[in-house]
N, C-alpha and C positions, 0 to 999 in steps of 0.2 A: 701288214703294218698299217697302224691308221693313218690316212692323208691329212689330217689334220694337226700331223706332229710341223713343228717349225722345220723348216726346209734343213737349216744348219744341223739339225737336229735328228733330223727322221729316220739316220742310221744307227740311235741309240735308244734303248728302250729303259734310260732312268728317266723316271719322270720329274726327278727331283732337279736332273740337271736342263730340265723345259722348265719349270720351277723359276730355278735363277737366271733363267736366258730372259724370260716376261718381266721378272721383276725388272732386271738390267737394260731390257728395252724401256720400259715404264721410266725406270729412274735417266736414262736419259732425254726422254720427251722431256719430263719435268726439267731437268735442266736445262734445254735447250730452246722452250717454247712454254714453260711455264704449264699450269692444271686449266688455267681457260680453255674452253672447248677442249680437251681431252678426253676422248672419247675410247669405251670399250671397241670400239673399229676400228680407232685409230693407231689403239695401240698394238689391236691384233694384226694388222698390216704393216705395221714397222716390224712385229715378231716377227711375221711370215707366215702366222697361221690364222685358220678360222674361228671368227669371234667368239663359237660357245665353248674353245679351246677355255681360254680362261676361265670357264666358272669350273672347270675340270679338277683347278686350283686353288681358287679362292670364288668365296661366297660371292663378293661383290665387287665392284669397281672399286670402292673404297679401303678394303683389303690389300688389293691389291697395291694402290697409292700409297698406304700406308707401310707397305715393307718398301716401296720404290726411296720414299722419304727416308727411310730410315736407311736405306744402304746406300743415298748418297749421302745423310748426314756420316755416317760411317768412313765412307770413303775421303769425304776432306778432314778426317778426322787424324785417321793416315797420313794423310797429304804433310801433316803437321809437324809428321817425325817426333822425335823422344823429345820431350819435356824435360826441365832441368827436376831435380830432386833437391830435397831440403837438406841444408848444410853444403851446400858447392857453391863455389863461384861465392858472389855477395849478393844479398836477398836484390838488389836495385838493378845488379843485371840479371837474374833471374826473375824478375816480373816486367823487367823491360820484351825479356825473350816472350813470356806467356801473353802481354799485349799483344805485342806482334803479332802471335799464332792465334788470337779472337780474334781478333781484327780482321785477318784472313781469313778464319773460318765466318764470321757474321758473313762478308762480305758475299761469300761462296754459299751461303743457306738462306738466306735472310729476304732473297727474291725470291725463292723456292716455296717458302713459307706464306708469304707474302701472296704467291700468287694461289695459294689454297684457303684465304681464307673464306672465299667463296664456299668448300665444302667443309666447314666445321667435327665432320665426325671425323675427315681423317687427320684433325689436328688433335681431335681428342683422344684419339686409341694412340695416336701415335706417344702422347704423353702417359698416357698410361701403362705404355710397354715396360719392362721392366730389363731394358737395353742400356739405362743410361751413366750406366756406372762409370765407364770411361771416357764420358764427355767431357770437355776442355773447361764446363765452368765444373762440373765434382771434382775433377782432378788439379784444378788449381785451388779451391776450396780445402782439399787435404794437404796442399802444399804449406797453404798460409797457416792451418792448424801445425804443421809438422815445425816449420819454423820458430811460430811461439813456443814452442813446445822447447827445441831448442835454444830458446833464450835469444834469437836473434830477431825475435817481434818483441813486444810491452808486452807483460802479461794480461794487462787488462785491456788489449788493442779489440777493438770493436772487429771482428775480422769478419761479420757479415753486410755489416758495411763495408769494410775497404772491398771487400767482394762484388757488391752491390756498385759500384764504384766503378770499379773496370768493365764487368761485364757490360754496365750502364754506357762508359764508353765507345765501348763494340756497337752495342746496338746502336745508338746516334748519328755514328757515322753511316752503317752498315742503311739507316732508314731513311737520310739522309739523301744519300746517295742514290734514290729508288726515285726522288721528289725531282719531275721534269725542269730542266732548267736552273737547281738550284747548284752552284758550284763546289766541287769535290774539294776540302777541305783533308786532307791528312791529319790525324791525330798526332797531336805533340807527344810521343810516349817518353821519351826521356822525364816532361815537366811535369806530364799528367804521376810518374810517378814517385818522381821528389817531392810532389805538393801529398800523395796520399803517406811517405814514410811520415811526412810530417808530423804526421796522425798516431799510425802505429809501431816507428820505430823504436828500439830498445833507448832508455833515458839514455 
């Protein structure tokens, strides 16, 4: 057996599950210390194994980084629990609910992000992936289409704006919050989103 399986590891010969042990060591360096100085060493030492372990797996460092990003973006994506669906409740607590859960999720990615943009290619593959179908801003995006749809937006309600709008939101705060010294402000979700039915709600 080869010494350079991760210790956790080394009594199992899938490689797929040494796989998602690096990614999962990777995505928690990321979140706990950010992509500054993160290093293929560093990361091989928090796995347990020897550095040319990983290229075993992925091409490059950035590969790598790039599935770590995307399976914590993943993971607070979960954190998030079920979204409401179009037609329940009233459109005003159901976009009150989906501020909430951007909000918490900017909050939770948005230093992640932040701190790679020092390496640009693994912001760029990572938007390239073709993962992002159940991210919080497309799935509130089909929400608002489901509800015009149902008659409970205007028909003619701008909805990539009012989209533009909250997500805009998220990120403010979420960027906001990154700027040393400047004080945490809580978004008004109640006002921010009586002021946008204003916009797109049914006459």
């Amino acid at each position: 057996m080869s010494p350079r399986r991760a210790a956790a590891l080394r009594n199992s010969d899938d490689d797929r599950g040494l796989r998602e042990h690096l990614i999962a060591t990777a995505q928690r360096l990321l979140a706990e210390q950010g992509a500054a100085g993160l290093t293929v060493r560093a990361i091989a030492r928090a796995a347990g194994v020897a550095d040319g372990v990983l290229y075993n797996h992925f091409a490059d460092k950035e590969e790598l980084l790039t599935a770590a990003l995307r399976a914590h973006v993943d993971a607070q994506h979960r954190a998030l629990g079920p979204l409401p669906g179009a037609g329940t409740a009233t459109v005003a607590e159901n976009l009150r609910t989906y501020l909430r859960a951007g909000l918490a999720l900017h909050r939770a990615v948005i230093p992640v992000f932040a701190g790679l943009l020092a390496t640009p290619a693994v912001l760029t593959r990572f938007a390239e992936s073709e993962e992002h179908d159940q991210d919080w801003r497309n799935v509130l995006a089909r929400y608002l289409a489901a509800e015009r749809d149902l008659g409970r937006l205007a028909p003619a309600a701008d909805l990539e704006a009012a989209l533009a709008v909250l997500v805009g939101v998220c990120h403010d705060r979420a960027l906001t919050a990154l700027l040393p010294g400047t004080p945490h402000t809580p978004a008004d979700v109640p006002a921010v989103v009586t002021t946008l039915l204003t916009g797109i709600g049914p006459a």
